[in-house]
C-alpha positions in Angstrom: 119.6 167.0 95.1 120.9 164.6 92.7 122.6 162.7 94.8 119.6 162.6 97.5 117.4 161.1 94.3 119.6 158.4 93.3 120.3 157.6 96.8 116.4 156.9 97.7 116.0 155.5 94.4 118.9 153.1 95.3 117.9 152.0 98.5 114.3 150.8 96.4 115.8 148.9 94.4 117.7 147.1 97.1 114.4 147.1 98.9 113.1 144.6 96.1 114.0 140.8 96.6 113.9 140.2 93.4 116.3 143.3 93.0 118.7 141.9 95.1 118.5 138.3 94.6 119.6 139.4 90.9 122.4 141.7 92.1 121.0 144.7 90.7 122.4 148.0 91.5 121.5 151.6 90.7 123.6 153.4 89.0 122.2 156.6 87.5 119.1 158.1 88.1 118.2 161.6 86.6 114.8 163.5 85.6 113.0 160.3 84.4 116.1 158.6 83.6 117.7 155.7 84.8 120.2 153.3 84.6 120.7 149.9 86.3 123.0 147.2 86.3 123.4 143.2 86.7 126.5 141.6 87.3 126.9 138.4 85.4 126.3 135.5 88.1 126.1 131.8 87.4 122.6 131.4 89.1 121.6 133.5 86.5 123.1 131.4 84.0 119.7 130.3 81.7 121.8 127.8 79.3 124.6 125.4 81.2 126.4 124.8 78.1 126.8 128.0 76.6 126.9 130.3 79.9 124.2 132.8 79.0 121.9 134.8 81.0 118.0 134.0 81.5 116.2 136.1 79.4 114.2 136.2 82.3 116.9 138.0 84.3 117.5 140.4 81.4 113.6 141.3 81.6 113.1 141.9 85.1 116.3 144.2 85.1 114.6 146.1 82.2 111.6 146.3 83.6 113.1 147.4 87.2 114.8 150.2 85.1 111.8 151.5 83.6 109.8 151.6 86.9 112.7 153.4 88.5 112.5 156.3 85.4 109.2 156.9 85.7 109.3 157.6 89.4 112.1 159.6 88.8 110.3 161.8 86.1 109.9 165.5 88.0 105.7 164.9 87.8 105.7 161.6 89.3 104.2 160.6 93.0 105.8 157.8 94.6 104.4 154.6 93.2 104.4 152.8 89.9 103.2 149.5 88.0 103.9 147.9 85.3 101.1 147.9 82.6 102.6 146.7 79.9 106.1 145.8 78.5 107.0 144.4 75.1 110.7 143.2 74.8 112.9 142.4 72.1 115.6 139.9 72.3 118.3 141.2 70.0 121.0 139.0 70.8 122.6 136.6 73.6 124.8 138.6 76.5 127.9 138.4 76.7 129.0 135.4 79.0 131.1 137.1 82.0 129.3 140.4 81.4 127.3 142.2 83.0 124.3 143.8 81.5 123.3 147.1 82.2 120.0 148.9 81.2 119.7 151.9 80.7 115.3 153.4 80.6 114.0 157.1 80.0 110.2 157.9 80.1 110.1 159.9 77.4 106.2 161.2 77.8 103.3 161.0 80.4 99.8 161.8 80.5 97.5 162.5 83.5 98.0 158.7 84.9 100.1 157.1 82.4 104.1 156.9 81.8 105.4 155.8 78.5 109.4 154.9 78.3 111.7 152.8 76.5 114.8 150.9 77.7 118.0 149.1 76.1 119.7 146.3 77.7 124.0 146.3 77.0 126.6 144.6 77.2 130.3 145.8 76.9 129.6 146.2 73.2 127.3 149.1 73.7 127.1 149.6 70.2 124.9 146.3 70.2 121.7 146.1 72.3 121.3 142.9 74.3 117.4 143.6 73.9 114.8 146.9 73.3 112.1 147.3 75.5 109.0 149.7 75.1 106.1 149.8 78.1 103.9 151.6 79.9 103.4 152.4 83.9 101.2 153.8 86.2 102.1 157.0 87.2 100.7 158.5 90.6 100.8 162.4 89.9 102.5 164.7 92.3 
């Protein structure tokens, strides 16, 4: 079953241009839980001179996470949106590294989904960025 969720879940994510254009790639899904990551890419590159990544990449990876933890979470239907995400820029990535994010939707109400996501680098112990948001959530 596991494997069948992350799987479908997978093939979404690589069903979204952006998602692909960006290199994302699933790599953990559970009950609304997820975890995707970004290879470090030089068209991502947001500042020439000091190789860093587009905030802009960081936030649509986080926000790609989040969506796929909320349609993971066992009392979700099959489609979300974004209603709302606030991110907080913590720190620059790490040039040559990729970025993973990591989202859990940690409560829901009848058509709401509320999570929270962290952005990494290889020094996990350090968040790239923070992200709280909320998301439509189609019921079952």
């Amino acid at each position: 079953m596991e494997n069948d969720k992350l799987k479908r879940a997978g093939q979404f994510i690589q069903a979204l241009p952006h998602s692909r254009a960006l290199g994302m790639t699933l790599t953990a899904i559970g009950d609304g839980e997820a975890e995707i990551s970004m290879p470090y890419a030089e068209h991502l590159i947001g500042d020439p001179e000091t190789g860093v990544i587009h905030g802009g990449a960081v936030s649509a990876l986080m926000d790609s996470c989040a969506g796929a933890a909320v349609m993971s979470h066992p009392q979700a239907g099959a489609g979300t949106a974004t209603l709302s995400l606030r991110i907080d820029y913590m720190r620059a990535a790490t040039p040559g590294q990729t970025v993973v994010a990591h989202a859990e939707c940690y409560h829901v109400t009848r058509s709401v989904a509320f999570i929270r996501a962290r952005a990494m680098d290889d020094d996990r112990d350090n968040p790239v960025a923070a992200a709280t948001g909320s998301f439509t959530m189609e019921r079952r």
